[in-house]
C-alpha positions as CSV (number, residue, x, y, z in Angstrom):
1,X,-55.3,126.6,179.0
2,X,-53.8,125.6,182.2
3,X,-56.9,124.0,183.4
4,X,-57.2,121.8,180.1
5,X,-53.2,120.9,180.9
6,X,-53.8,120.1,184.4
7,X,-57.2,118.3,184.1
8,X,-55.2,116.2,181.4
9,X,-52.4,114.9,183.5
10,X,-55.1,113.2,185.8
11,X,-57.2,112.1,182.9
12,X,-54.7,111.0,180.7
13,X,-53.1,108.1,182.5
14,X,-56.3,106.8,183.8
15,X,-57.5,106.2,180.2
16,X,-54.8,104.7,179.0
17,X,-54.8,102.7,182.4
18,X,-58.2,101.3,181.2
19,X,-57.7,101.0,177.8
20,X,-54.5,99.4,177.9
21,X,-56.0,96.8,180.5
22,X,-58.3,96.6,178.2
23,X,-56.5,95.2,175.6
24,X,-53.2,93.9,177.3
25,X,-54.1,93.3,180.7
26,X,-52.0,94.5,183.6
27,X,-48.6,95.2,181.4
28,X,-50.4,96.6,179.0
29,X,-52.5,98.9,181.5
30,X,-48.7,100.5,182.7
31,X,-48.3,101.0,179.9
32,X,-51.1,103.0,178.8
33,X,-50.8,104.9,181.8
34,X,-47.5,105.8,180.8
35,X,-48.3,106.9,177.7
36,X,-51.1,108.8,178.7
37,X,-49.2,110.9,181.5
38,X,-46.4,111.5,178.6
39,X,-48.8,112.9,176.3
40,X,-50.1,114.9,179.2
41,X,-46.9,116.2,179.9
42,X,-46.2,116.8,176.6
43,X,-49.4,119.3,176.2
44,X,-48.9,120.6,179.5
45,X,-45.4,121.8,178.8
46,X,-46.8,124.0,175.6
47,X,-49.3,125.5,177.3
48,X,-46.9,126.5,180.0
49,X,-44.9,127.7,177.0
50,X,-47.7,129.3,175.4
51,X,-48.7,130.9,178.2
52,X,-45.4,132.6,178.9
53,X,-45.5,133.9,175.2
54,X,-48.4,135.3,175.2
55,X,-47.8,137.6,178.6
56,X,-47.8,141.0,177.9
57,X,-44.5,143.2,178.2
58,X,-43.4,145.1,181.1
């Protein structure tokens, strides 16, 4: 689960960096990268959360 969040806050921005350039050029391309490394952050957060649920008790 951590993997999958941290391999997502590198991926994440870069496609929306392309695929906002893509479709609105340079502005458009912040954007997306924006958006991307929100999403990220977003999953990365519940499986931090998740994770900490799921530890067992002392």
């Amino acid at each position: 689960m951590i993997a999958i969040g941290c391999l997502l806050l590198v991926i994440l921005p870069i496609v929306g960096l392309v695929l906002g350039g893509l479709v609105a050029g340079p502005v458009g391309g912040r954007w997306g990268a924006l958006i991307g490394f929100g999403i990220a952050l977003i999953v990365s957060l519940f499986t931090g959360y998740a994770l900490v649920r799921l530890r067992r008790p002392r």
